[in-house]
N, C-alpha and C positions, 0 to 999 in steps of 0.2 A: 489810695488813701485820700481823702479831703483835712483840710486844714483849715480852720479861719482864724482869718487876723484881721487885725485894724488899721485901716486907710485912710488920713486925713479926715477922723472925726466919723466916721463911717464903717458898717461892717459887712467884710463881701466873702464870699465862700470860692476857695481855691481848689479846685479838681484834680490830682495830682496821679499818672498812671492807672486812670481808671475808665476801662472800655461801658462801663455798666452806664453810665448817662450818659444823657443826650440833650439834643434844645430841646425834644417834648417835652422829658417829664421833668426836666429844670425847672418848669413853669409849673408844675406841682407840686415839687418838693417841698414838703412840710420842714422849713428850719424849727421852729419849737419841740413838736414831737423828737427828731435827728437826736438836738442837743440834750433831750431830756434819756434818752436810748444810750448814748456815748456816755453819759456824766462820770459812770459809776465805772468805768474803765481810765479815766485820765491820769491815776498815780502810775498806776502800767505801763500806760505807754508815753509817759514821761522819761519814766524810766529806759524803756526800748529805746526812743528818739535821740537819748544822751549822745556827745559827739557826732551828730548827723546834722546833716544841714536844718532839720524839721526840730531842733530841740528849743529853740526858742518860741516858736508858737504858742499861743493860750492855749487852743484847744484842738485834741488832735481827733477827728470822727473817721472809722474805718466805713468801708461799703453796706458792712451788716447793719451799721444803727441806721443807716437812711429810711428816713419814713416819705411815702408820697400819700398827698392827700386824694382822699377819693371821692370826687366829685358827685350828688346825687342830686339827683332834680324831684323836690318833694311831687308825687303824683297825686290826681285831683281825682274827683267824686262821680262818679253819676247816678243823677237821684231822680227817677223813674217812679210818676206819679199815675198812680194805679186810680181812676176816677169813674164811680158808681153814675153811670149816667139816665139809670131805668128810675120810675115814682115819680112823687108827683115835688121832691128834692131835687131834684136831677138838676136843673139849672141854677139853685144857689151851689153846689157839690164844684158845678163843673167852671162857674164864674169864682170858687175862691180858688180854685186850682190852679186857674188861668193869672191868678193872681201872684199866688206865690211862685210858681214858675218863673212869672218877668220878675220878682224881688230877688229870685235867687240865681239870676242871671246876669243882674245887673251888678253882680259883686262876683261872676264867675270868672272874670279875667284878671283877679289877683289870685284866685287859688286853682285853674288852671278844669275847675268842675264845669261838669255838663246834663242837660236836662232834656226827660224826654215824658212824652205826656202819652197814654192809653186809657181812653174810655171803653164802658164794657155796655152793652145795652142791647134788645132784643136778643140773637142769639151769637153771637160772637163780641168778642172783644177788639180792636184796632188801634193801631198805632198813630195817632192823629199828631205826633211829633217827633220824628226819630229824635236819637241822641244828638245835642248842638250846643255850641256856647251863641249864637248867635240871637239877639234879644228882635232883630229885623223878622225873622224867619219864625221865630213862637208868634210871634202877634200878628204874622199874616198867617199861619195856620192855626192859629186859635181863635182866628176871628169869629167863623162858626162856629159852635159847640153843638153839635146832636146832643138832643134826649128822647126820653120816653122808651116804653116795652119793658123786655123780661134784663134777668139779673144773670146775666154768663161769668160769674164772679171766678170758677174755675177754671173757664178759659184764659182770663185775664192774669190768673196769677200763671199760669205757663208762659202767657206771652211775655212778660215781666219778665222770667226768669230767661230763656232766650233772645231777650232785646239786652239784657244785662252780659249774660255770656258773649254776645258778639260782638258786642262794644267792645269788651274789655280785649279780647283777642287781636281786633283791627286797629287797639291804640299803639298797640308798641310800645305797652308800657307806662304813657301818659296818664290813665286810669289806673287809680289802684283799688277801688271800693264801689260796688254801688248798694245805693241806699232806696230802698222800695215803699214809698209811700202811698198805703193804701186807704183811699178815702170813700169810706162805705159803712154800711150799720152791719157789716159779713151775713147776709141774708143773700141765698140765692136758689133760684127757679129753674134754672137751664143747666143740664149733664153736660160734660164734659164732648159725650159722645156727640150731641146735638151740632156743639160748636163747631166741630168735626167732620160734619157731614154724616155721621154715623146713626146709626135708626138703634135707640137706647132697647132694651133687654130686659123685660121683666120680671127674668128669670132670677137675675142677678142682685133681685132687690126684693126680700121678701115681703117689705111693708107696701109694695108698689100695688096701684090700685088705676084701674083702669088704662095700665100700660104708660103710667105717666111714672115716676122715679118721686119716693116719699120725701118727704124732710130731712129724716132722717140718712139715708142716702147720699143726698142734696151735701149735707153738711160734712160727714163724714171724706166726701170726697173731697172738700176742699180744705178741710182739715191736713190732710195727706197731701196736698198741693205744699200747704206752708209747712209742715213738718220738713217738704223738700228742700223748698227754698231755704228753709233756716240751716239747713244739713252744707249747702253752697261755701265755698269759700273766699271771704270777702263779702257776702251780703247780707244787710240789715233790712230789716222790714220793721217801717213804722206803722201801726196802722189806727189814725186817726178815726173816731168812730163818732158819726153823725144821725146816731139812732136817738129818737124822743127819749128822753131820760126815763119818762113814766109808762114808756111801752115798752123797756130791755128790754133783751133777749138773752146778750152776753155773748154772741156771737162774736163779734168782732174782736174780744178781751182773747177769747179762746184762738181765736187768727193769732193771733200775736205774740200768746205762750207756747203754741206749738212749733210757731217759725223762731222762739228763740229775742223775741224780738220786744218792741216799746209800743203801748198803750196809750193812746191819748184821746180823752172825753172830750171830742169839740161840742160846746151849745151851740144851738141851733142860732142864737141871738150872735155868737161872735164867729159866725161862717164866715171870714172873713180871709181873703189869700194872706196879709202881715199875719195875723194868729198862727196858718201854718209852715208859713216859713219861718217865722220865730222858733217854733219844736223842732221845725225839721236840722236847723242849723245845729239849734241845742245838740241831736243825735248825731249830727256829723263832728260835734266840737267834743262830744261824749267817746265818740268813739278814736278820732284821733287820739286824743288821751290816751285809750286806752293801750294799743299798739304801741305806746311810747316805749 
């Protein structure tokens, strides 16, 4: 049975015949929750305690109302920037990327988030930054930025979705979300197979013409990429879209309703890394909410 009373203007909690604590979780013990647990038993066992040494006490808490507090360490982000680095875009695409990346770093050691950059260009995709909190190590790997060639948009969104899965596994917990920022007009040129090593199939694509894989093809498969990603659990896909406003397509709008996910018209005038980490934070401040 615990008991507390009052000590010279002070309140301290007395342990009386009870193997159930210890010094660990004494250091947890939720006093508030305890005394809100016991309240609604104290005419009882007032009663019980009558002529017993314990009947003068204010308040009497048995082992069962003990509450301990359970300690939880909020887990952080990783937001894996998906960057179109093919056209003749490619280096404003991959200078505001590089941009918001360092703004969203330089505020990732109060919420514990991490950042990783993949550009996609001629026929594969690359990791050109694993996952890090460290703001030294993006800006000596992003010092270069490759551009130019074809659009492996499909390979990029696999590699996204595997740089995401592993992360989250080798944290231990520290990651609880990652958030997929893909910055592209969703136009792509290169099969899935290609980025593969694989020799694509003509067979397998009735519109295909000259043994190259149609448009239509093209898109369909990467549609089926984000339809996966979005299926993931824990991942968001934003996908900023950097296509001329007066040549859409609509490509990229359609990335983004089939992965489940947020839309955003960057102009070409405010290509800027502040513009995307501004949204991006917005979806990670949207989405914590949400989970609340």
């Amino acid at each position: 049975c615990i008991v507390l009373q009052k000590r010279k203007g002070t309140h301290s909690l007395l342990f009386i015949d009870c193997e159930y604590f210890s010094a660990t979780n004494l250091q947890n013990h939720s006093v508030a929750a305890t005394l809100r647990a016991a309240a609604p038993f104290q005419v009882a066992r007032r009663k019980r305690f009558q002529g017993t040494k314990y009947e003068n006490r204010r308040v009497h808490i048995d082992s069962s109302d003990v509450r301990i507090k359970k300690m939880a360490r909020k887990a952080g982000s990783l937001v894996i920037f998906v960057v179109d680095a093919s056209g003749s875009m490619a280096l404003n695409r991959m200078n505001a990327a590089k941009g918001a990346a360092i703004s969203l770093l330089s505020e990732a050691y109060k919420c514990r988030d991490q950042i990783s950059l993949i550009a996609f260009r001629e026929k594969t995709a690359d990791c050109l930054l694993p996952p890090t909190k460290s703001i030294t190590l993006a800006k000596r790997r992003l010092e270069q930025l490759p551009c130019g060639g074809g659009s492996p948009l499909a390979h990029a969104l696999q590699l996204s979705m595997l740089t995401g899965i592993n992360a989250v596994k080798k944290s231990s917990g520290t990651l609880g979300k990652v958030v997929v920022v893909l910055i592209s007009d969703g136009r792509a040129n290169v099969p899935l197979c290609e980025s593969l090593d694989e020799t694509f199939d003509p067979e397998v694509d009735e519109e295909s013409t000259e043994g190259k894989p149609s448009r239509t093809y093209l898109k369909e498969e990467v549609l089926a990429l984000a339809k996966k990603l979005g299926s993931l659990s824990d991942f968001n896909l934003l996908c900023v879209d950097t296509e001329n406003k007066y040549l859409t397509t609509g490509f990229a709008q359609e990335i983004a309703t089939c992965a489940h996910g947020r839309y955003y018209a960057l102009p070409t005038k405010t290509m800027d890394g502040k513009a995307i980490a501004s949204v991006t934070h917005k979806v990670m401040m949207a989405e914590d909410h949400r989970h609340r």
